[in-house]
C-alpha positions in Angstrom: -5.1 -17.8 10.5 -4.0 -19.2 7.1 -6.2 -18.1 4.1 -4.8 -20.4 1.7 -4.1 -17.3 -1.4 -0.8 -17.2 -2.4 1.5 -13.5 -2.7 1.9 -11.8 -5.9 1.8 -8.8 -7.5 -1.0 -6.7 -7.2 -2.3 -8.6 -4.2 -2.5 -7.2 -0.8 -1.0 -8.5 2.5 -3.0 -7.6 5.8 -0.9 -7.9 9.0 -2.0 -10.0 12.0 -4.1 -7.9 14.2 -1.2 -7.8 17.5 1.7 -7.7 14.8 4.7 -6.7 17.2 6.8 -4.8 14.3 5.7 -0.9 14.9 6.5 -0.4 10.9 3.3 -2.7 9.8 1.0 -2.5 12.8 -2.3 -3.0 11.5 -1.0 -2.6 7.8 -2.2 -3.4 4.4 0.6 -3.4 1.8 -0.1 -3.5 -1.8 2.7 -5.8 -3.4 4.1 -4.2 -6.9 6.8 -7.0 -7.6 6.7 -10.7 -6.3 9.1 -12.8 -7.9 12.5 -14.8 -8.0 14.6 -12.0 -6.6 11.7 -10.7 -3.7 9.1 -8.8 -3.1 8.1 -4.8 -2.9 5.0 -3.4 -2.3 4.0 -0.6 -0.3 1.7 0.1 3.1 -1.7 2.0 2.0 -2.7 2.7 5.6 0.0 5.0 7.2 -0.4 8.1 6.1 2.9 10.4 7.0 3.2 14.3 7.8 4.3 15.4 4.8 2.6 16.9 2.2 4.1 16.4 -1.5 5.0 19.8 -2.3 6.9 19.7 1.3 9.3 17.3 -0.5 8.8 18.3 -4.0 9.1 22.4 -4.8 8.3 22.8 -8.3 4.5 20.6 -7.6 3.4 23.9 -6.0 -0.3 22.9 -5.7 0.4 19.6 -5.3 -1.4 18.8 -1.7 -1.4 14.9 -1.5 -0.7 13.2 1.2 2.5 11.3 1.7 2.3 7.9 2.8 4.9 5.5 5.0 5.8 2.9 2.4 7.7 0.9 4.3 11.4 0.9 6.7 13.3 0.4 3.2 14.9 3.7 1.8 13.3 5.7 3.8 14.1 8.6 1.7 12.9 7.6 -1.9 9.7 9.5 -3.0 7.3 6.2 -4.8 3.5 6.2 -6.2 1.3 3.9 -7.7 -1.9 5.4 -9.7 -4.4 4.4 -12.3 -4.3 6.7 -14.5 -2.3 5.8 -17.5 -4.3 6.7 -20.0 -3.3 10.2 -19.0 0.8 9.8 -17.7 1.3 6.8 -20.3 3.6 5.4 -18.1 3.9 3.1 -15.1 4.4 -0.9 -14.4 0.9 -2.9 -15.0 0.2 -4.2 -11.5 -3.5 -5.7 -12.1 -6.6 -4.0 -11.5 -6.3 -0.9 -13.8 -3.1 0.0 -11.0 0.5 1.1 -12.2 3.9 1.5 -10.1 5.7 4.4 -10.4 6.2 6.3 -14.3 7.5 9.3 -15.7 8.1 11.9 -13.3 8.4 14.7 -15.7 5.0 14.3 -17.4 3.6 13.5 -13.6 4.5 17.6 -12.5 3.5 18.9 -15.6 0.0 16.7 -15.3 -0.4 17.5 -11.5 0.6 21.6 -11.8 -2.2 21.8 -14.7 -4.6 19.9 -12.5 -5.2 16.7 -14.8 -4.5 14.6 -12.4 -7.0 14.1 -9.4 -5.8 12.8 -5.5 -7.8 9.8 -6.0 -5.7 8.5 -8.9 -2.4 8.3 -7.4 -1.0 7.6 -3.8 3.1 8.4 -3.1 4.9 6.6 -0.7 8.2 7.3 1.5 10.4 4.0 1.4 9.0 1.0 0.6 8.6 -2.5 2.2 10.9 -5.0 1.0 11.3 -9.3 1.7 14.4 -11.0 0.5 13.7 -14.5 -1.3 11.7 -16.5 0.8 11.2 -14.3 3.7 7.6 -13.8 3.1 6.6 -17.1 2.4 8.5 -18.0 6.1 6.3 -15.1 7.9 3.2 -15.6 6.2 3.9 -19.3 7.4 4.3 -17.6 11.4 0.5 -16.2 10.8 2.3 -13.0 10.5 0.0 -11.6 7.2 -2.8 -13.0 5.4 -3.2 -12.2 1.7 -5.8 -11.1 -0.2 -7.0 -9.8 -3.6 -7.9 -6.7 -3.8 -11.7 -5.9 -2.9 -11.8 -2.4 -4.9 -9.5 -0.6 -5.9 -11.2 2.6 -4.7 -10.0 1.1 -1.4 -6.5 2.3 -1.9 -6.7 5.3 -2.7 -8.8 6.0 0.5 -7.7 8.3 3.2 -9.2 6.5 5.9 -6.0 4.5 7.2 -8.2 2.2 10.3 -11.1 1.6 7.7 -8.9 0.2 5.0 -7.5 -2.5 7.6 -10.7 -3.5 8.6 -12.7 -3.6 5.5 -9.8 -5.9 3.7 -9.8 -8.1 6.2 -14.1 -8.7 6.4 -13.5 -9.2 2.6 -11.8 -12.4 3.5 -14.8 -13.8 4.9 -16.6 -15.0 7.4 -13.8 -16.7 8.8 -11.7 -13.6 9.1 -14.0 -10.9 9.7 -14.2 -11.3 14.0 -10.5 -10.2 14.0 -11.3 -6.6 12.3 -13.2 -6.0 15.3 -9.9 -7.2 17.9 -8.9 -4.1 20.1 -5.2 -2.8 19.1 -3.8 -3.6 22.2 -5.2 -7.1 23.3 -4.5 -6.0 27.0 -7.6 -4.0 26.7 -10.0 -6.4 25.8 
C-alpha cells in the first residue's frame, strides 16, 4: 500500500487500517522532528480523559482536551499550535504549525483567554522511532505518509473523521480502505 512520499517533519503518518499495535490503531501522527537521530511526532486522533487543568492547576479555565501522544514518556505534558504571532515561541514545523514554546507566556495567554482551543492541541507522551525504524515499518505497509490536507484537520475533535479524511486525501488509490471495518472479522 506504498504511496511513494517520503517522512519528514510536518508530514503526517496514517496507520494501516488492521494495524495490530493498540497504541496507533487507526492513528494519524503529525511528525515534529525527522532527522539523523529519529523521529517524534505525535497522534492527533486519540483523544485522552483528561482535561488540561486536570494536570495543570494554575490554567484554571483551561478546558482542552488532552490527547495520547504516543507510548513514549507517558507522563510529559506536549502541544503543537499555530499561533505564534501571539506566544512568539515554538519550533517552525510547516504549514503555519509550531512544537511546543514558552510555557509561561502559554498560562498567562490561555487564563486571559487569548488563546482559542482551535490553535493548540497538548499531547501526553509522544511517539518516538529510533534511526531507521520508520523507514523499515513504513517498508512492512505498516503507515502511509502524507502531507497535510488542512491544517484545520488537526486541530479537529473528531478522532474517526480525521483517519478517514487523511487517508481519501491520498487518492483514489487509497480512499476504499477508509471505508475497511475496524475489525476485518466483521466484514
Amino acid at each position: 500500500m506504498l504511496n511513494n512520499i517520503k517522512p519528514k517533519t510536518g508530514r503526517l503518518l496514517i496507520s494501516e487500517p488492521f494495524m495490530s499495535d493498540p497504541n496507533f490503531k487507526r492513528s494519524v501522527v503529525l511528525l515534529t522532528e525527522h532527522g539523523e537521530e529519529g523521529t517524534v511526532g505525535y497522534i492527533l486522533n486519540q483523544v485522552g480523559n483528561l482535561i488540561l487543568n486536570d494536570v495543570i492547576q494554575d490554567l484554571w479555565q483551561a478546558d482542552n482536551h488532552i490527547y495520547f501522544g504516543g507510548p513514549v514518556a507517558a507522563d510529559t505534558l506536549h502541544f503543537i499550535h499555530r499561533c505564534y504571532d501571539k506566544l512568539q515561541s515554538g519550533e517552525p514545523i510547516g504549514d503555519g504549525l509550531y512544537w511546543g514554546g514558552n510555557f509561561e507566556t502559554l498560562k498567562i495567554l490561555m487564563n486571559s483567554n487569548a488563546i482559542d482551543a482551535t490553535e493548540i492541541k497538548f499531547f501526553m507522551g509522544y511517539s518516538g522511532w529510533g534511526v531507521g525504524q520508520l523507514d523499515r515499518e513504513i517498508e512492512e505497509n505498516a503507515w502511509m505518509v502524507s502531507d497535510i490536507p488542512n491544517v484545520d484537520l488537526i486541530f479537529g475533535n473528531d478522532d474517526e473523521k480525521l483517519w478517514r479524511d487523511v487517508i481519501v486525501h491520498l487518492g483514489p488509490k487509497f480512499a476504499h480502505v477508509s471505508n475497511f471495518p475496524i475489525d476485518p472479522n466483521l466484514n
